[in-house]
N, C-alpha and C positions, 0 to 999 in steps of 0.2 A: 283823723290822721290820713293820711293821703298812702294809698298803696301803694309800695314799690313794686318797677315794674321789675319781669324774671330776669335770672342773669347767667347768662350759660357760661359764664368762664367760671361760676363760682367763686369770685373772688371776689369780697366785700365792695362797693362801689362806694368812690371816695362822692360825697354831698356836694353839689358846686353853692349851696347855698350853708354851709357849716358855720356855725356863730364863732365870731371870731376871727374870721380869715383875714378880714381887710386889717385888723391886730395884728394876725401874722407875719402876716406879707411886709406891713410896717416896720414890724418889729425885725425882720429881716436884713433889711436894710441898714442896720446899723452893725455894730465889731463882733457882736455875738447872737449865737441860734441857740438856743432851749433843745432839750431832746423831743420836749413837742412838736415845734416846728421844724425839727428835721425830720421825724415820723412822718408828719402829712406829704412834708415833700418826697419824702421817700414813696410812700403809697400812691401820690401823682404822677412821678415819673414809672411806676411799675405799671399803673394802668394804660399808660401811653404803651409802653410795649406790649403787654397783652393785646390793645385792641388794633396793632400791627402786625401781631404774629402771621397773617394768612402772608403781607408781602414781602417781609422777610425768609418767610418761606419757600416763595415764590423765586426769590434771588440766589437761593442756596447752593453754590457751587463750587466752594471748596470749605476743607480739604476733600470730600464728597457730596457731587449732586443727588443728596437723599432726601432733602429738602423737609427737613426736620427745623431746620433751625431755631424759627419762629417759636415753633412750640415747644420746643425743649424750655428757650427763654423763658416764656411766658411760665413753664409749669416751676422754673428753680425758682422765680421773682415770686410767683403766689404763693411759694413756701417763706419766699420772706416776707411777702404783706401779712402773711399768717402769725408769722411770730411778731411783728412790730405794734400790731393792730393794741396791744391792749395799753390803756389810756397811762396805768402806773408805770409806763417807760417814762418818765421825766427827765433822766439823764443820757445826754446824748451819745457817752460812754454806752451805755448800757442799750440804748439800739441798735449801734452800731455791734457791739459783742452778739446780741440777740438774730439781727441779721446773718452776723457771717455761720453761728451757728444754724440758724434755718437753711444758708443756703447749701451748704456740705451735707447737709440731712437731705436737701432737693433736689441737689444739681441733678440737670440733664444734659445728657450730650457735652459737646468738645465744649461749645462757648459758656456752656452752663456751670462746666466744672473752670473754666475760665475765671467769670465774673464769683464764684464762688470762695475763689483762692484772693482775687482783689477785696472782697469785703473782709475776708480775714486779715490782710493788710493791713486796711483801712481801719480796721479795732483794733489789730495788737496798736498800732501808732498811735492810738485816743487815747488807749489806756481808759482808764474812770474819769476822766473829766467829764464834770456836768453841764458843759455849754463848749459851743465848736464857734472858735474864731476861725477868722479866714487865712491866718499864718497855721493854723493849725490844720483845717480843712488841706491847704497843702502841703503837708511832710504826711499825713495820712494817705490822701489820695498818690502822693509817689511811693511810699512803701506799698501801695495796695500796687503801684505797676509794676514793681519791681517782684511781689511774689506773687506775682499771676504769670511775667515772663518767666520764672525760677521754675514754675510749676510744669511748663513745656519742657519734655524732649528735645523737642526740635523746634524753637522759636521762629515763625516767620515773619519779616515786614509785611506792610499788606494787610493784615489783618486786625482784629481786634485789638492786639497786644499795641500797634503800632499807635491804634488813635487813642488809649489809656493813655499813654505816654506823650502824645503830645497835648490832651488834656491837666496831664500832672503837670507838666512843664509850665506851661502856658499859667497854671493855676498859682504855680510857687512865683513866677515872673509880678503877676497880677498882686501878692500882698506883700512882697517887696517891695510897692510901688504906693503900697497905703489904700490898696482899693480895697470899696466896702463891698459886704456878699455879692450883691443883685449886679455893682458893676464888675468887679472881678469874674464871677459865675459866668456872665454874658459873654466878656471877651475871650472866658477858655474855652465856652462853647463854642466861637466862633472861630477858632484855630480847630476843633476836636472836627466840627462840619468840613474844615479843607482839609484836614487828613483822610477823612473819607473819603474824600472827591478825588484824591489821591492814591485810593488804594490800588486800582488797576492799572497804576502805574508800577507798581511794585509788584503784582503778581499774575505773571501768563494768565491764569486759570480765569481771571476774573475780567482784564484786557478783553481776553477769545470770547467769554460770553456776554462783554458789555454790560458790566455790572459793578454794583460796588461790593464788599465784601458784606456777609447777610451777618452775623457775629457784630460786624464793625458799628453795623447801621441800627441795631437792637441795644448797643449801648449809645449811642446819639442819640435814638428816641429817650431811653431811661434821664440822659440829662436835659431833652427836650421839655420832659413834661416836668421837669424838678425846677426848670426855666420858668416854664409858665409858673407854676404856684410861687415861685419866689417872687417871683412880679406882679403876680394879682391875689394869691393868696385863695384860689380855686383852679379846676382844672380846665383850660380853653381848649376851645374844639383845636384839631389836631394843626398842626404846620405847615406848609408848602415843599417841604424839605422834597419830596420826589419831583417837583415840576421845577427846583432849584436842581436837583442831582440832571434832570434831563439838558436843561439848559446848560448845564458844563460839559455836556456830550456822551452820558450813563442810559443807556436805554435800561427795558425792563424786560429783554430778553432773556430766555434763559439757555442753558448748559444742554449738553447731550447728557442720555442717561448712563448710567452709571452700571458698568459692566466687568472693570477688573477691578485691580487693589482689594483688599481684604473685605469680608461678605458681612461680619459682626460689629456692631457698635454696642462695646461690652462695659457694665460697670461693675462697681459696687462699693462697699465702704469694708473698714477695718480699721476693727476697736481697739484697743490694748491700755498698756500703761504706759508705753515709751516704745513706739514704731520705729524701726529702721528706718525711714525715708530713703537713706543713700542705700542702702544694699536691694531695700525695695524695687530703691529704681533700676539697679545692675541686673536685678535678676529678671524683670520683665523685659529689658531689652534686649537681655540676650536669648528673646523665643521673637520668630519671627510678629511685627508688631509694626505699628504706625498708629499718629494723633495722640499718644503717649500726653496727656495731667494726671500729673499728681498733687492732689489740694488735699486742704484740710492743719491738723497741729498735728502733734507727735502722739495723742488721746486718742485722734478720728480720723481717717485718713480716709479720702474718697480718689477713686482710679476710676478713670475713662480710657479705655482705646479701643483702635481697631485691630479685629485680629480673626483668624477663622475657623478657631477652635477656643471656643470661650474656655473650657472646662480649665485647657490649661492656666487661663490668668486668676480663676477661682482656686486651682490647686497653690497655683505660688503665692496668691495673698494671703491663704492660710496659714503658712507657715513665719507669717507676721502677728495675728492676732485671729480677732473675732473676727470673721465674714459675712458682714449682713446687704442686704439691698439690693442682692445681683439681678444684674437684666442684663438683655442682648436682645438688640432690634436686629434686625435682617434690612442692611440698607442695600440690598439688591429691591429688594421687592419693596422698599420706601420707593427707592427712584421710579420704580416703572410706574408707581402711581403718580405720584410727580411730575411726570412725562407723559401720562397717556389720559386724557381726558377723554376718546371714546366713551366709555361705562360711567354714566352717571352715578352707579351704584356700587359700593365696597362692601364686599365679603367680608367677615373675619369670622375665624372658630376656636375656637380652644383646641389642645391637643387631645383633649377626652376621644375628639374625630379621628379614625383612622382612616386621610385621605393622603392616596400617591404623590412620591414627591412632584413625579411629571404633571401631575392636574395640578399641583399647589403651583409650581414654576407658570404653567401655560395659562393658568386662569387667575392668575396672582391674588389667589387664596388668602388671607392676614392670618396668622394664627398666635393667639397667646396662650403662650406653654402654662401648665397644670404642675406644681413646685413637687417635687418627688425629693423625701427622705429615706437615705437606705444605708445601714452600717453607719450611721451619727454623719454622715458626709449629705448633702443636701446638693441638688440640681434641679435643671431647667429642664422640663420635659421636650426632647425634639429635638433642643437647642444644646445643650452641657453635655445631654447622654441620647445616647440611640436607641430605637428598640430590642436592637441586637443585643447593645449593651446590658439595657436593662433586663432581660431575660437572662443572660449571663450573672449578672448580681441576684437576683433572684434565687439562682439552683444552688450559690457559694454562698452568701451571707445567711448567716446566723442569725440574722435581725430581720422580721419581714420587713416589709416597706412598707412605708405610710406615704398618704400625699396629701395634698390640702389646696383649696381654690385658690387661684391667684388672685393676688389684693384689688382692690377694684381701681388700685394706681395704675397697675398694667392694662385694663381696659381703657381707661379715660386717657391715659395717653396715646392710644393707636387710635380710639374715636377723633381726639382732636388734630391728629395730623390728619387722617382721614380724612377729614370734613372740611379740613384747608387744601385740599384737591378734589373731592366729590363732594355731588349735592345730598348725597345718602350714603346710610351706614346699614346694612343688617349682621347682625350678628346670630350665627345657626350655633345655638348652645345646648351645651350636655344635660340629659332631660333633669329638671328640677328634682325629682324624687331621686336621683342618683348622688348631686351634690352640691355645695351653695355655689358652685361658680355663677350658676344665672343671677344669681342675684348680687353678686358681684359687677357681672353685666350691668344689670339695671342700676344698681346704684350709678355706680358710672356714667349711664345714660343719663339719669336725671341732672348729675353735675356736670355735664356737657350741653348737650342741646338735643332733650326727649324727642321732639317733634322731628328730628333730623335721622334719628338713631334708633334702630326698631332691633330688641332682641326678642328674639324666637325660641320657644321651647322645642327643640326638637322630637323630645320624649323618645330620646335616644340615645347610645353611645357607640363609639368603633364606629366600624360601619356603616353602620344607617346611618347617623347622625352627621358620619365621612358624605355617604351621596346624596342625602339633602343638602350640603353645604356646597358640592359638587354643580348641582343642579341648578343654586340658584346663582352660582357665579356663573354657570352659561348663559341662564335666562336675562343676567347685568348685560354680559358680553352679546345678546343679542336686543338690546336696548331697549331691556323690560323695566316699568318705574320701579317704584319702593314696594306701591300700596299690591302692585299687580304680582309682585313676587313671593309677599307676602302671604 
């Protein structure tokens, strides 16, 4: 048997030699898809975005240049290749439900929690049918547009929502007209590409930095590569779609960094039996807030925004349900890495380090918070509560406090935006004999890319472990490698 080779996104690699394909692809082309063959194609078009994430990334500039985009994408889709992978999906019902479920467990980020609310869509409109015609394929695919723009706040053209929608359209036009998959599929792809091409018509932000919107272009690839496999029934090397967006007059310029508007890109989820959604939504808008989804059913309910005091969007989702999955990236310190290629090497520490905010700002430090329980209310170390704070819980609650390593999700996704702007990662971690987060670290690292990503035992904490972490983002900042800092 023949070795597969490593694969840093961790994400199953779909066979370009799978038995069966040229069956598939065949079988495509005719009034119905098996939930087989939407599986595969679903896992073709997810790997096309994965293996775009760095230019998507690269294009990232609005609603903020934090230039996340890409990987956010890629980390909600590998949540859904994760759940679709296993072979007893036969109903195409039933991939579909299994998907939108994975993606409200995954989503990341604005466009994440986007495409997250369209797959939900896209299954409640299947319902249980065990085969997807192409009249069916479109009333799915337009509910899934319609409750992905529901899920916004504030809807804008221009963006992601705008090319869903002229994909849906396009889609329903196509088997109205009696077209089979592969030629139907094609023609809406081919309306869904000029809405892209289109978008910085629609929005200053992306006009000013000569680009197309990075959301929009992450679901063009996802139906790029669901193209190919519908047509050859494997996955083809990638498309000309950037030397086609350039010749329309889209450079691949990017944005200025990213300095005002709110500092958090805040989530989380919330369980219950029957969510508010409507009061949910009144009561987050009325704190100051922007980039406002809300995806999910009335069971699960997943929330993205920006905002600059997380703690408060975690106080008012509690008062809907269970509150699970909270993060908050600092898309200050996303954009300067995004922006500043100087330092070929990225720092990140956990909050076990106690390093000043002025070195964290000036040397743009990454840090993932250490999850702190106190008084049954649960926070983000750094990020949800301060030190101040927490000294103050401390001397009043009744209940000491507990903490526990952040999940090795929180590392792997700063490693991989990381790593789609520098050629190295070191991670200064709290000494092993104090707590599993290093090995949280290395997990991480290994399902990202080891060789790229070196975590350090500091065999320290506070302090020390603050000015070794210190130390070696001056040694980055003065253009020291990996192996030399190490």
């Amino acid at each position: 048997m023949q070795r597969s080779k490593p694969n840093p996104t961790g994400l199953p690699k779909l066979a370009t030699r799978f038995p069966g394909e040229l069956r598939v692809a065949a079988q495509i082309s005719v009034q119905r898809l098996s939930g087989y063959g939407l599986r595969r194609a679903l896992m073709a078009g997810i790997q096309r975005v994965i293996a775009r994430r760095d230019e998507i990334n690269r294009i990232n500039v609005f609603p903020v240049p934090d230039g996340d985009t890409g990987t956010n994408l890629a980390f909600t889709l590998s949540a859904v290749a994760a759940g679709v992978r296993a072979p007893r999906l036969a109903s195409a019902g039933e991939v579909l439900r299994r998907a939108a479920a994975e993606a409200i467990d995954g989503a990341r980020g604005n466009s994440g929690a986007i495409i997250a609310q369209f797959f939900q869509g896209v299954s409640e409109a299947l319902g249980p049918s065990k085969r997807l015609t192409p009249e069916a394929l479109a009333r799915a695919v337009s509910r899934g547009s319609s409750l992905a723009r529901e899920a916004m706040a504030e809807p804008r053209e221009g963006t992601i929502l705008s090319v869903i929608q002229a994909f849906a359209i396009s889609l329903k036009e196509q088997a109205d007209c009696g077209r089979d998959f592969r030629t139907g599929f094609r023609n809406a792809l081919t309306v869904a590409r000029e809405a892209l091409r289109h978008t910085p018509d629609q929005l200053a932000a992306l006009r000013a930095a000569g680009v197309v919107d990075a959301g929009a272009l992450g679901f063009v690839d996802l139906l790029e590569g669901i193209d190919e496999f519908i047509e050859t029934g494997h996955c083809a090397p990638l498309s000309e779609l950037p030397d086609e967006l350039a010749a329309a007059g889209v450079d691949t310029a990017r944005g200025n960094e990213y300095t005002e508007g709110h500092r958090y890109c805040t989530e989380c989820i919330i369980s219950g039996e029957a969510v508010d959604r409507g009061a949910l939504k009144a009561a987050l808008l009325a704190m100051p807030i922007s980039s406002l989804v809300i995806a999910g059913t009335r069971e699960k309910v997943r929330i993205h925004a920006h905002l600059d005091e997380p703690t408060r969007l975690f106080e008012t989702a509690a008062r809907f349900g269970a509150v699970s999955r909270e993060k908050a990236d600092d898309m200050r310190a996303q954009s300067k890495s995004a922006h500043t290629r100087r330092e070929q090497v990225a720092i990140v520490a956990d909050s076990g380090a106690d390093i000043p905010a002025e070195a964290m700002d000036r040397l743009n430090i990454h840090l993932v918070p250490v999850r702190l329980s106190i008084g049954g209310r649960d926070f983000l170390d750094r990020v949800s509560i301060s030190p101040r704070e927490f000294y103050n819980e401390l001397r009043t609650s009744p209940v000491p406090p507990r903490t526990s390593q952040p999940p090795p999700g929180d590392f792997r996704r700063l490693f991989e935006f990381l790593l789609s702007h520098h050629e190295r990662v070191i991670d200064v971690s709290l000494a092993r004999g104090l707590s599993g987060t290093l090995q949280s670290a290395e997990s991480a690292a290994g399902r990202t890319d080891a060789s790229r990503v070196a975590v350090f035992d500091s065999c320290n904490g506070s302090a020390g472990q603050g000015l070794l972490a210190i130390w070696a983002a001056e040694a980055a900042a003065a253009g020291w490698s990996s192996e030399r800092i190490v």
